[in-house]
N, C-alpha and C positions, 0 to 999 in steps of 0.2 A: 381323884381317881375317876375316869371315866365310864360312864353309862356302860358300853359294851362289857367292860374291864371287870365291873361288877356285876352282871348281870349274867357271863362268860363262871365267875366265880361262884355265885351262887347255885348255878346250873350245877358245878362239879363237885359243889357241896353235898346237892341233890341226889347225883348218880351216885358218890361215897356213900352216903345214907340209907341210900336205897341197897348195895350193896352190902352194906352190912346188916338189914330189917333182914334182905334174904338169908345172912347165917344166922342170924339168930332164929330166923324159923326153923331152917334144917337141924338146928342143936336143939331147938326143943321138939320136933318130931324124932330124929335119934335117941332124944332120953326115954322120949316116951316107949319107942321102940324096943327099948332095950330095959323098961318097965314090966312091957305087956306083948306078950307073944301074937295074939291077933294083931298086930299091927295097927293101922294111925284111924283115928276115930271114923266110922261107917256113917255115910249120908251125909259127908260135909262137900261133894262136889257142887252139890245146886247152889249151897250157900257160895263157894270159890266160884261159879260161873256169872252169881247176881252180882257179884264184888266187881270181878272182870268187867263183866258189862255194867257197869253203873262205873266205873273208872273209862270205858270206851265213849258212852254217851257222853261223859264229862267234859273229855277232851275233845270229843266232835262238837258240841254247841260251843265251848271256848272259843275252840279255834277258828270256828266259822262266822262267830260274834266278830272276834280279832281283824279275819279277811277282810268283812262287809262294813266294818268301820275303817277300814285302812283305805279301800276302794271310796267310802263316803268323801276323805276327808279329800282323796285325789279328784272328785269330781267337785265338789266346790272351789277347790282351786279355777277349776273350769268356768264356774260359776261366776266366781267374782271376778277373772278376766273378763269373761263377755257382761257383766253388766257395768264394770268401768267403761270397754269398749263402747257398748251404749251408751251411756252418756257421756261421755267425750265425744261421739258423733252428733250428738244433738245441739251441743254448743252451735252448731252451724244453724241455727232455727233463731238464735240470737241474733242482738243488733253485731254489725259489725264491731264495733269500737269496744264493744263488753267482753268480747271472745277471749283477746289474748292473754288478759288479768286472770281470766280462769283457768284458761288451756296451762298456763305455767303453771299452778298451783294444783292441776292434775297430774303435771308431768313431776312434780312433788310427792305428790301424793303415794303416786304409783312406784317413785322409787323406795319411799317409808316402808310399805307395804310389800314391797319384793324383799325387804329384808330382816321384815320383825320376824317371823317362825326360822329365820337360818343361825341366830342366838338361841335357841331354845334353852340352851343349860343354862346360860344366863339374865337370871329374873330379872336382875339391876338395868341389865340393856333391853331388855325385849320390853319391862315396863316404859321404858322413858321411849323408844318408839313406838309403842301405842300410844304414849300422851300425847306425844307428836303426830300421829295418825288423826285420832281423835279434834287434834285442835284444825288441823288441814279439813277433815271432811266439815266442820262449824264454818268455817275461812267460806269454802264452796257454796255450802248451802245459805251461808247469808249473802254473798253476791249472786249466787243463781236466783235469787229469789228478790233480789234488788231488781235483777234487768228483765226477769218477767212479769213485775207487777208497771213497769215503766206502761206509761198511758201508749195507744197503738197496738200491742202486742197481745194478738189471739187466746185467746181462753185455749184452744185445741195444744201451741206448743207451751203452753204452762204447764199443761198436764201433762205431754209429752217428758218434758225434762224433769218436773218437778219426780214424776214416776220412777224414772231412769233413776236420779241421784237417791232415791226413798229406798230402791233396790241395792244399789252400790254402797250405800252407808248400812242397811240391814244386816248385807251377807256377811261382813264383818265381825257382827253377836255371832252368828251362827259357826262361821268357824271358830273363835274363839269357844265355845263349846263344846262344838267337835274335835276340838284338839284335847277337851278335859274329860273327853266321856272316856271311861273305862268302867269293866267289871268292878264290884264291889270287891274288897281286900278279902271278904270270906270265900270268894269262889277259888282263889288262890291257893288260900288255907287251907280248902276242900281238896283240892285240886294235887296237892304233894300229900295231903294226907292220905290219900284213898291211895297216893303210886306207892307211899310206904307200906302198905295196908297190903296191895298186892303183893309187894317183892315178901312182905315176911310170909303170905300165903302160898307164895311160887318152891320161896327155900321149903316150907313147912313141908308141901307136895313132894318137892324131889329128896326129901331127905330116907325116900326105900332103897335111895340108889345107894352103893356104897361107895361108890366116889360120886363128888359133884361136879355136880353138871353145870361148868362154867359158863359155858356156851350159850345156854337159856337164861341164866341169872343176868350174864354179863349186856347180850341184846337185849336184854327187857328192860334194862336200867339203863341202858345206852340212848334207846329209843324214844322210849320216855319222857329223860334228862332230855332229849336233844328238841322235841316236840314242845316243852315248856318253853325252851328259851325263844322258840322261831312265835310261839303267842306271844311273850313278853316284849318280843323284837318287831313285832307285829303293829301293838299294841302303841308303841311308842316311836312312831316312824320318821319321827324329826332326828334322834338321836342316837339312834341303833345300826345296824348294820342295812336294812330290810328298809328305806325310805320313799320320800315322796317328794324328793328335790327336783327329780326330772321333770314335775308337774311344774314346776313355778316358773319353767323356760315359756310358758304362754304368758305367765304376767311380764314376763323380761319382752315378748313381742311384742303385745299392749302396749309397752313402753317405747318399745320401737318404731308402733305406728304414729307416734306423738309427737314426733321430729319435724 
């Protein structure tokens, strides 16, 4: 089953749920109602507007968490385009005759690397192109480091390259991180608990109406529902709807300047 398939699913389990937390308020404010002549218990607005707003802040730090990791992961993509760029242009600081052996094992490298995150559901293949990533950037840095310790060759382009490839093999960790970071699973948890929390406080509210008030019930759970899924789509941009593939079109030019 795929990502969207369940995650689409989930969502509408969410909106049902929430749908009904709202009748179950409205049935028990009408019991109560029809308990007690003064109507539904005095002074619980402040506590329904702290709920509200502690369910509004919720979703605003979520979701803005969700953006500004979404925006990270696309600007590292950035990243480690221009610092393979860099050093692939450096190679030219090299002897002649060392360049080619490298430049093809870059032109390797970077095709590895344009297509480990486009597997993302698949652990079995995105493992085994990292090992192969992995052993390409070892391959580099022991020849880059053969033909700069070569007797002749300036202290200033050792550090030059040495730099360049220390950077292009770093970014690497770092996006593999930033592909792992998310919210902990309790804000999640929080996060549907507090929309159930409202919708049965929303029914509980409109139940002086004598008919219900669909309209309010049904946007609030709609809204909601609809707002979880674009964080969890957010959240996970390799395999969702909501991605970051149009980012990797720079490491596919990278590749193209390497011809």
């Amino acid at each position: 089953m795929g990502f969207v398939l369940v995650v689409v699913l989930l969502v509408l389990a969410l909106f049902g749920v929430m749908l009904g937390a709202a009748e179950l308020g409205r049935r028990v404010g009408v019991a109560r109602l029809a308990r007690q002549s003064d109507g539904l218990a005095k002074g619980g607005g402040s506590a329904d507007a702290a709920t509200f707003a502690l369910l509004g802040l919720l979703i605003a730090f979520t979701f803005s968490g969700a953006a500004s990791r979404f925006q990270d992961r696309r600007d590292l993509i950035a990243d480690e385009a221009n610092a393979i760029g860099t050093a692939y242009l450096r190679l030219d600081l090299l002897s002649s005759d060392e360049q080619p052996p490298l430049r093809e094992l870059f032109r390797r490298y970077v095709d590895v690397r344009a297509t480990i995150y486009a597997q993302a559901l698949d652990d079995a293949a995105t493992a085994v192109k990292l090992g192969e990533s992995a052993e390409l950037q070892g391959a580099i840095w022991t020849m880059a480091m053969s033909a700069v310790q070569r007797e002749g060759v300036a202290t200033s382009t050792t550090m030059l390259v040495t730099n360049a490839l220390n950077e292009m093999i770093d970014i690497t960790t770092t996006r593999a991180m930033a592909a792992r970071s998310h919210p902990p699973m309790v804000v999640f948890v929080l996060l549907v608990a507090m929309s159930l929390l409202c919708a049965l406080l929303l029914g509980y509210a409109t139940s002086l109406n004598t008919a219900r008030s669909w309209l309010h019930t049904v946007t609030f759970a709609a809204v909601i529902s609809l707002t979880v899924y674009v964080i969890i789509d957010i959240e996970f941009p390799r395999v969702g709807l909501i991605r970051v593939d149009s980012a990797d079109e720079m490491l596919l030019q990278v590749r193209e300047s390497m011809r």
